[in-house]
C-alpha positions as CSV (number, residue, x, y, z in Angstrom):
1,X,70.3,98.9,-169.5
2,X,71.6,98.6,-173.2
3,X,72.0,94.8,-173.4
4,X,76.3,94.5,-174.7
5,X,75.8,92.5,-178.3
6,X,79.0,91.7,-180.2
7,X,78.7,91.5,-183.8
8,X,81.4,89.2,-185.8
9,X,82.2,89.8,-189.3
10,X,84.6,87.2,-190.7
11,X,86.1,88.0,-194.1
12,X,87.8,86.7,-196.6
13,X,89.0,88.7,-200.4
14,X,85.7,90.8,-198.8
15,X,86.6,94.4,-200.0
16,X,83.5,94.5,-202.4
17,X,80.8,93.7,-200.1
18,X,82.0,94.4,-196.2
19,X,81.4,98.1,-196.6
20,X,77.7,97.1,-196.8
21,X,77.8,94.5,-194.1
22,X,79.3,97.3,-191.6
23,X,76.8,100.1,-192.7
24,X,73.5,97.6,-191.9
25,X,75.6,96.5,-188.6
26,X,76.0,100.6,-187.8
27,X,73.1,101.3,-188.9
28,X,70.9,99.0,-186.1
29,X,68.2,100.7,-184.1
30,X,69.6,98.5,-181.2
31,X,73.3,99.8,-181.7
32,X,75.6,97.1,-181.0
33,X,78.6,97.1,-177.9
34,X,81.5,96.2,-180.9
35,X,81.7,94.8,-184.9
36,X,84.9,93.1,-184.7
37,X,85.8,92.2,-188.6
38,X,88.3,89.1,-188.8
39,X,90.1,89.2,-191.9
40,X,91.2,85.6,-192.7
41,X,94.2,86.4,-194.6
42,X,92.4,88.6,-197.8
43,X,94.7,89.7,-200.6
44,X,92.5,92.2,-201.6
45,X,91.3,95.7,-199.9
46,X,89.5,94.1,-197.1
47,X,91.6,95.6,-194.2
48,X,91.4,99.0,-195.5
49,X,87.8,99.2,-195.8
50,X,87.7,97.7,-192.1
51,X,89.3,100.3,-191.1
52,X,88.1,103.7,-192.6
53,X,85.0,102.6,-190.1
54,X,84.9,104.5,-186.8
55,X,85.0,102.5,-182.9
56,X,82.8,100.1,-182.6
57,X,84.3,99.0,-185.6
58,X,87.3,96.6,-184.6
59,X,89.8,95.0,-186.8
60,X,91.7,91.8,-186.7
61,X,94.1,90.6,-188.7
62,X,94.7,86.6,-188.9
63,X,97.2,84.5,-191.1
64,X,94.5,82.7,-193.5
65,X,93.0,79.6,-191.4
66,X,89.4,78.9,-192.6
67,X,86.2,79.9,-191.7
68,X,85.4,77.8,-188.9
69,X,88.3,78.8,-186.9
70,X,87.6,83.0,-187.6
71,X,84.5,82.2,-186.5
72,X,86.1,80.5,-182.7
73,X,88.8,83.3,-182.6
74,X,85.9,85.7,-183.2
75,X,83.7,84.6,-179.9
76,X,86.5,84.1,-178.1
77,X,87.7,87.6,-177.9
78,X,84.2,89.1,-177.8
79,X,82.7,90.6,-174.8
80,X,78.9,90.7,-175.7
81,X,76.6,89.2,-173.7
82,X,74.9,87.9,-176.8
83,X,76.9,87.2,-180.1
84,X,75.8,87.4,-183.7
85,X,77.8,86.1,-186.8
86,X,77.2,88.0,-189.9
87,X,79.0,87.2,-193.7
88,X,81.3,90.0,-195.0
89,X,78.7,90.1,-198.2
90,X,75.2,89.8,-196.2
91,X,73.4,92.5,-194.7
92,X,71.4,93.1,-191.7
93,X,67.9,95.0,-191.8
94,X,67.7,98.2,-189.2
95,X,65.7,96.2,-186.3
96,X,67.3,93.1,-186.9
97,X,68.8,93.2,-183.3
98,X,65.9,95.3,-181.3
99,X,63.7,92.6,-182.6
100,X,65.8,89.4,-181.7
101,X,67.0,90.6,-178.7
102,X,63.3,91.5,-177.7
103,X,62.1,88.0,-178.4
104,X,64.9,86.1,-177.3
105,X,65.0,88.2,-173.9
106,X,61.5,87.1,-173.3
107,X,62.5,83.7,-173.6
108,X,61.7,81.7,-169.8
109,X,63.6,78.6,-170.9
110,X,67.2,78.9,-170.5
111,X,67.5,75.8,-173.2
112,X,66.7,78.6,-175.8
113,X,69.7,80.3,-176.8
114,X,69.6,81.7,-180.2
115,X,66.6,83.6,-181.7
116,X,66.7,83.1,-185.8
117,X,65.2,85.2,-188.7
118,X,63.5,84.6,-192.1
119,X,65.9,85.5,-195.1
120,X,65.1,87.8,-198.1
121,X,67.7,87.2,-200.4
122,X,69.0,89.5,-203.0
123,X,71.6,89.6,-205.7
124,X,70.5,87.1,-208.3
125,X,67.9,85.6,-206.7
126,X,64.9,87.9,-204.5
127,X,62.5,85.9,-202.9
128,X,62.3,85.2,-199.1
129,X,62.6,81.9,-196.8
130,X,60.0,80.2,-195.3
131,X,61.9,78.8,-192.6
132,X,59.7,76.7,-190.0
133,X,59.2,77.2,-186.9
134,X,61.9,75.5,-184.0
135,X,61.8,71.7,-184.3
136,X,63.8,69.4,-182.5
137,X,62.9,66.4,-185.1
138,X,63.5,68.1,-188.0
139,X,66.6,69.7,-187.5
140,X,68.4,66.4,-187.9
141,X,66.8,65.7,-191.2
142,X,67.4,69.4,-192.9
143,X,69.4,72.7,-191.8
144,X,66.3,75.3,-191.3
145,X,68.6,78.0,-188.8
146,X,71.1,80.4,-190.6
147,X,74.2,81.2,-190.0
148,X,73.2,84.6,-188.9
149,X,71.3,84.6,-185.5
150,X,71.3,86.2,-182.0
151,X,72.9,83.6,-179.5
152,X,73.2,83.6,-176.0
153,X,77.2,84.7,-175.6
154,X,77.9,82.5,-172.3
155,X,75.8,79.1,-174.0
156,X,77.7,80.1,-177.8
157,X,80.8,80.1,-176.5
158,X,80.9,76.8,-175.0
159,X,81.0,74.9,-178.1
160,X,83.2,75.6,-181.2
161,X,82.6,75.5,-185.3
162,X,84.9,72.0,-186.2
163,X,87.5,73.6,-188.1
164,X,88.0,70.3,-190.1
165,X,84.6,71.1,-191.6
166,X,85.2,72.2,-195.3
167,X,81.2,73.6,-195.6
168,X,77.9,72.9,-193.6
169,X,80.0,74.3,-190.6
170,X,77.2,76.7,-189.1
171,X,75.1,73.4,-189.6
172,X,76.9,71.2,-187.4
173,X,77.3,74.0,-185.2
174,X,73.5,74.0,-184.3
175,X,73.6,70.2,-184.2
176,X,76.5,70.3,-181.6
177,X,73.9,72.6,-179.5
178,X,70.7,70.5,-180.2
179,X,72.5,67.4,-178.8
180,X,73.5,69.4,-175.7
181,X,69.7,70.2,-175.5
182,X,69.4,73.6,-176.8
183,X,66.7,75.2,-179.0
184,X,66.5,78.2,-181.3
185,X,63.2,80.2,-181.4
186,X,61.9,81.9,-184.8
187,X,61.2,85.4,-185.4
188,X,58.9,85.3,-188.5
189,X,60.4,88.6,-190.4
190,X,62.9,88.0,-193.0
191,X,65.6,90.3,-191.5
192,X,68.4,88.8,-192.6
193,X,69.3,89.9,-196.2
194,X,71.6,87.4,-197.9
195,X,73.1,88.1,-201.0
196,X,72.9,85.3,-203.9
197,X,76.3,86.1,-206.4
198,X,77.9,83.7,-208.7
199,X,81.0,83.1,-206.6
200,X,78.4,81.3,-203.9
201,X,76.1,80.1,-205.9
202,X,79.2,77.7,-207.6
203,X,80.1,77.3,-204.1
204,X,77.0,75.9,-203.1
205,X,77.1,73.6,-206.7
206,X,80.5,72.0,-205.6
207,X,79.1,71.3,-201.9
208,X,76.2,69.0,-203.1
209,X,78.8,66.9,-204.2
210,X,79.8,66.0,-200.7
211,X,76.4,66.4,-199.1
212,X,75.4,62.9,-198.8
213,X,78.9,62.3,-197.1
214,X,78.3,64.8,-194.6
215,X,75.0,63.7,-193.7
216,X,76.5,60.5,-192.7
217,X,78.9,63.1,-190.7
218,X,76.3,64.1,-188.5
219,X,74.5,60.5,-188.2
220,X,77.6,59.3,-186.8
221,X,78.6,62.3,-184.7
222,X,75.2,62.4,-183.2
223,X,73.9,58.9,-182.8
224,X,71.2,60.2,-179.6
225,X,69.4,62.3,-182.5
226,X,69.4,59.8,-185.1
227,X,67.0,56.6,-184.5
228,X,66.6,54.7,-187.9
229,X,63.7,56.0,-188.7
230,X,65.2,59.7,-188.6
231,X,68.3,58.7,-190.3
232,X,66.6,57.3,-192.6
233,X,64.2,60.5,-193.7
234,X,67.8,62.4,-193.3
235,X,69.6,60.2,-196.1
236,X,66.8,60.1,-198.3
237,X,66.0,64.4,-198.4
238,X,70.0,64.8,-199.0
239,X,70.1,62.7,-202.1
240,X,67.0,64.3,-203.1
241,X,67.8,67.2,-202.8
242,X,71.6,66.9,-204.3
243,X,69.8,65.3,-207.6
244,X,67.2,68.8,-207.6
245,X,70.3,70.7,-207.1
246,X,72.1,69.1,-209.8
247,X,69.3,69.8,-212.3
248,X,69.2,73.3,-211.2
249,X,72.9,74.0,-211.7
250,X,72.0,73.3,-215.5
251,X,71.7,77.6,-215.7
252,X,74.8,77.9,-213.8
253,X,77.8,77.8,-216.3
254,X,80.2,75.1,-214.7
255,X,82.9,73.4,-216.2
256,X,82.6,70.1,-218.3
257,X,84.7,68.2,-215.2
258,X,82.1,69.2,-212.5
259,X,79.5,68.5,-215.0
260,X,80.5,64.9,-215.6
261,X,80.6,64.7,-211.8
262,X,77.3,65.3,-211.5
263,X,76.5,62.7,-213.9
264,X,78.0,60.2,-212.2
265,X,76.8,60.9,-209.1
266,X,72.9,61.1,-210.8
267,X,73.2,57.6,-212.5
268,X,74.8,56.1,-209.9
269,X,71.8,57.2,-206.7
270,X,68.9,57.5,-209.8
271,X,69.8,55.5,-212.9
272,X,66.6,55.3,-214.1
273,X,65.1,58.8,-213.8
274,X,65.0,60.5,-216.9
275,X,66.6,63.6,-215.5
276,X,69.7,61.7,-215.3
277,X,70.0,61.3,-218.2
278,X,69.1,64.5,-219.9
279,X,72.3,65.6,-218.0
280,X,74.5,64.6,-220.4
281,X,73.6,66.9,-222.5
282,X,75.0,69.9,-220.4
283,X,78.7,67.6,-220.6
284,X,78.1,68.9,-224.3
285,X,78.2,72.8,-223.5
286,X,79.9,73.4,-220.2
């Protein structure tokens, strides 16, 4: 029998991209039981494009309450027997399920519940993920699981994104399930295609501002994963790689406030590299 797979579409000021979302979610050679497309309170066209699409298609209307919480309304009123999150402005390749739902249903060990994909992206950036196969030491020390997997509906449904979470949310969420003892298992085809636009890419700038904090976050919240020497190796790759992400923003234009931000935070964690310094030229030209 067709296994039932809900697909959850949460949307925010989406009307440019969820058109495309819906088509690659339509579109699968394993057709999906229902998309049900959460719009978070958009201002825009979003609930009209929702709903030019025929049954599955499902649309939901919330007052706007964040990301995190879309996302718990979203499996809680789904009915598949596995669950997949997908962004209003990503896209899914044709086999994406049929080849998740293939591996993952293969899958003896009832500690596995989600199967995860390699990402091409596309937009501004094309080039695709090398994401590692599933390990339970590394996952603590650096997020290698999209948001956008095939999970078990009955094990991703007993544990909820943390709505007070402001980013890193799908992050945490993994974490939640790693302390509870469950894995993820790769599927080494980049079927995920995840589009790279300025509106996320000045997200992502603004978030390694607050990285650091929230890797504390999760060494707190999950003291059974973190032995010094792991929390350790986690707190050193997250100012590492907020400092590379800070010299990479240089071709990103941002403003001169955000810019000396960056400074700050560079001289205060590596006064000494030379990097650091070169940074204030870009306080110069915002």
């Amino acid at each position: 029998m067709r296994p039932k797979i809900s697909i959850i579409i949460p949307a925010y000021n989406a009307e440019r991209y969820l058109a495309e979302a819906l088509e690659s979610a339509l579109s699968q050679t394993l057709p999906p039981t229902e998309i049900i497309v959460l719009d978070d309170g958009s201002q825009d066209g979003t609930g009209e494009v929702a709903r030019s699409f025929p049954p599955p298609v499902r649309y939901v209307r919330f007052e706007h309450r964040g990301l995190p919480a879309v996302r718990n309304a979203g499996f809680a009123m789904s009915v598949g027997d596995y669950v997949v999150n997908l962004d209003a402005d990503d896209r899914l390749d044709p086999k994406f399920l049929e080849k998740t739902f293939a591996l993952l249903s293969q899958q003896a060990d009832p500690q596995i519940a989600y199967c995860y994909t390699q990402c091409r992206f596309f937009g501004s950036i094309d080039r695709v993920t090398r994401f590692p196969q599933f390990d339970t030491t590394l996952l603590p020390i650096r997020n290698f699981v999209p948001a956008t997997t095939l999970l078990r509906g009955e094990i991703a449904r007993r544990f909820r994104y943390r709505e007070k979470l402001l980013y890193h949310e799908d992050y945490d969420y993994y974490m939640q399930m790693l302390a509870a003892g469950y894995r993820g298992v790769l599927l080494d085809e980049p079927l995920l295609l995840y589009r790279q636009h300025d509106a996320n890419r000045t997200l992502h700038t603004k978030t390694w501002l607050a990285h650091v904090r929230f890797v504390e976050y999760l060494i707190r919240t999950y003291p059974s994963l973190y032995p010094p020497e792991v929390a350790q190796k986690a707190r050193e790759r997250a100012r590492e790689k907020t400092f590379l992400g800070f010299i990479e923003s240089r071709r990103q234009p941002l403003t001169r406030r955000m810019r000396f931000k960056q400074w700050v935070w560079m001289i205060s964690h590596y006064p000494r590299h030379i990097e650091s310094w070169r940074h204030l030229r870009c306080l110069q030209h915002p």
